[in-house]
N, C-alpha and C positions, 0 to 999 in steps of 0.2 A: 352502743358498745357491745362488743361478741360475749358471750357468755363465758366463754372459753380463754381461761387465762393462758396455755400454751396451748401453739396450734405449729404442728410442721407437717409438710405437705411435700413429697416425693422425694425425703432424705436417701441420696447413698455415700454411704461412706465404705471407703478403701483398707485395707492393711498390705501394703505395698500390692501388687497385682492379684490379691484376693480380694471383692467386693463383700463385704461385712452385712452390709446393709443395702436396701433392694428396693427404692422406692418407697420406703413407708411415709404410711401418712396415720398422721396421731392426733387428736385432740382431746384435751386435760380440762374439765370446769375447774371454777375456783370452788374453792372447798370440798376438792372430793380427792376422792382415792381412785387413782387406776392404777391397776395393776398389769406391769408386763412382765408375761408368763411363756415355760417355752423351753427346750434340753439344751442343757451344756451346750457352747457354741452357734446357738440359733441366732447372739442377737443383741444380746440383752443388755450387755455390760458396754457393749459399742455405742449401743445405745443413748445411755447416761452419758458416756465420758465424752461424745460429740452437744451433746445439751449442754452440757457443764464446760464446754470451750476446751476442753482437753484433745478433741479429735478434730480436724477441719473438714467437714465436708464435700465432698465430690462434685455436689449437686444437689438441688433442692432447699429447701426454705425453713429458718426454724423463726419462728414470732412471740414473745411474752407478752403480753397485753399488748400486742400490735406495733411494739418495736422489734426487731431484725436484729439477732442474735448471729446469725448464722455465718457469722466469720469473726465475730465480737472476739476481744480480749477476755479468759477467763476472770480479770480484774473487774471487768466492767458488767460479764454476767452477775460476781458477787456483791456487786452494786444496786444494780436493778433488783435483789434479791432473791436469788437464784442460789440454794444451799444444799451441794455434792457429798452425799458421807459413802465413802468407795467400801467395796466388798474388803471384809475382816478390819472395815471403821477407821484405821489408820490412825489411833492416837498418837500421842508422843511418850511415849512410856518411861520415857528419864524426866518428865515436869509430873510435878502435882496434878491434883485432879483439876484442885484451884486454879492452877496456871494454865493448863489445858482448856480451860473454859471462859477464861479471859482473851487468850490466843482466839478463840472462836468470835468475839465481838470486836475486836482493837480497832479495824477499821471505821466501826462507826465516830471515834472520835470522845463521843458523853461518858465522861466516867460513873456521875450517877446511874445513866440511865443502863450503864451496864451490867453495874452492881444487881440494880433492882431485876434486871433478867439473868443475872446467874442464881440469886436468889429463888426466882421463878422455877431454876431448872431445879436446883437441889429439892424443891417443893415437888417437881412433878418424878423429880426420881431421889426419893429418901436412900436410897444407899448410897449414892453420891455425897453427899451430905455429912455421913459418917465418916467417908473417907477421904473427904476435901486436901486434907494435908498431904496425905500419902502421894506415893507416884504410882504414877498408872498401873507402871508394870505389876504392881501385887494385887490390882485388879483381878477379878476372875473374867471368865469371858464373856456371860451375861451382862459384868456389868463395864467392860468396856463399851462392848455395844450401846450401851445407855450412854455412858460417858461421849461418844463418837455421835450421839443425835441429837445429847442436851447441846454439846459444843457447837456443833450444827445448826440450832434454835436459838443457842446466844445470838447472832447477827437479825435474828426476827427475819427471816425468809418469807417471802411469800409464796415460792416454790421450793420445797425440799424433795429431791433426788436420792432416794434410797436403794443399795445395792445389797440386796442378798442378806438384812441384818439376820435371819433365824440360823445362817453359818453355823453348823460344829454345836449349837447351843440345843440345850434340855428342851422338850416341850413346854413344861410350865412356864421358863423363861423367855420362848418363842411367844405364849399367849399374851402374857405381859407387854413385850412390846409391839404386839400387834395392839393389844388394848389402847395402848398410849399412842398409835399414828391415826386410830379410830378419832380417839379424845382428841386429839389435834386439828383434825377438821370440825368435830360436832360441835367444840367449845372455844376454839380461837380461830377460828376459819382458814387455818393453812391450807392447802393445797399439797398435795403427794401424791409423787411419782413412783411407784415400787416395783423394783423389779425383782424378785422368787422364784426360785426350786420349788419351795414348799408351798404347790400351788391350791392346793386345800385351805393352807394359810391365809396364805395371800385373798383369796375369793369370798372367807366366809368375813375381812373388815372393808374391802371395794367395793365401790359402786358400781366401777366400769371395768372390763379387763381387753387388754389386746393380747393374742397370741403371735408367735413369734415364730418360723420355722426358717432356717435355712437364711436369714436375714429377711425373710419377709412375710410382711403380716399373712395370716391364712384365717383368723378372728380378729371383729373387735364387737363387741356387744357387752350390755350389762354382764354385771358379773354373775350374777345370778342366772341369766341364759345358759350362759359359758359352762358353769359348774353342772345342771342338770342335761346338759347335752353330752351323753355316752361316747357318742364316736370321738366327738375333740376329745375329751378328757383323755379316753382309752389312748387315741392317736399322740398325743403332744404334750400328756399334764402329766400321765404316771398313774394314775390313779381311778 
């Protein structure tokens, strides 16, 4: 068996007579972090929303543990276990936090077993917790974002798809949830897909990073290469 729980291999994706995407080719171990890095426009969010069954592909190949996604129903990505939290989280802000996070597991059917994983979530993010009752919208933005990855964690993903969670939020509150997509591979062995602006961020909880230009990969090496290599950095990260 491949080490590599997703692997896609010479993806392009369209936006009507614009090519998004360029050939890439990606591969994701289980339990790690990769991060896709890269400017406004390179890529990134085409990216996710063609993985996540939102985009159809042009051409080329996506696989989760060696099944063939790459025309799948986004029902059936969320089945295999495949969990999209889209840029600025997209809660529901007229439900509760409670309801908002029941919405995230309904599909599996177990009521127990759902219970006991919103439970989980309120544990791995204590402000949620506090304000179970309330509706989203008096959330702040930090803890939407929380709200938007626990509910994403209710259905027990084995690939979780993250877009841009450090958006518009504080540092402190950026380090937090990078802490917890860390804690998510080193302690329940999920699997994350990340893709960041704040690519300083992004690099110092990854393993692996790909960079992105123009829709087509121009890196992909540990992340740690990535970060200590000046020209990419200067070129494509900002920093």
């Amino acid at each position: 068996m491949t080490k590599a729980l997703l692997e896609v291999r010479g993806l392009d994706v369209d936006y009507g007579a614009v090519r998004a995407l360029r050939g890439v080719d990606l591969s994701v171990e289980r339990g790690s972090v990769t991060a896709v890095l890269g400017a406004n426009g390179a890529g990134k969010t085409t990216l996710l929303r063609a993985l996540s069954g939102l985009l159809r592909p042009a051409s080329g190949t996506i696989e989760l543990d060696g099944r063939d996604l790459t025309r799948a129903a986004v029902e059936r990505i969320v089945r295999l276990g495949v969990a999209h939290v889209p840029q600025s989280g997209g809660v529901i802000t007229e439900l509760t936090v409670a309801e908002n996070l029941r919405l995230g597991g309904l599909w599996r059917g177990d009521r127990a077993a759902l219970a006991r994983r919103i439970d989980e979530m309120y544990a791995l993010f204590p402000p949620l917790a506090e304000r179970r009752s309330l509706p989203a919208a008096t959330l702040s933005g930090g803890e939407r974002q929380m709200l938007a990855l626990a509910r994403a964690l209710t259905g027990s993903p084995r690939l979780l798809l993250v877009d841009e969670p450090s958006l518009g939020l504080a540092p402190r509150v950026v380090a937090r949830l990078m802490a917890v997509l860390r804690r998510l591979c080193d302690e329940d062995g999920r699997t994350v897909l990340l893709v960041e602006q704040n690519a300083r961020s992004a690099l110092s909880i990854a393993d692996r990073a790909i960079v992105l230009d123009l829709g087509a990969v121009v890196a992909a090496e540990p992340a740690a290469t990535i970060a200590a290599d000046d020209r990419l950095r200067h070129a494509y990260l900002g920093f």
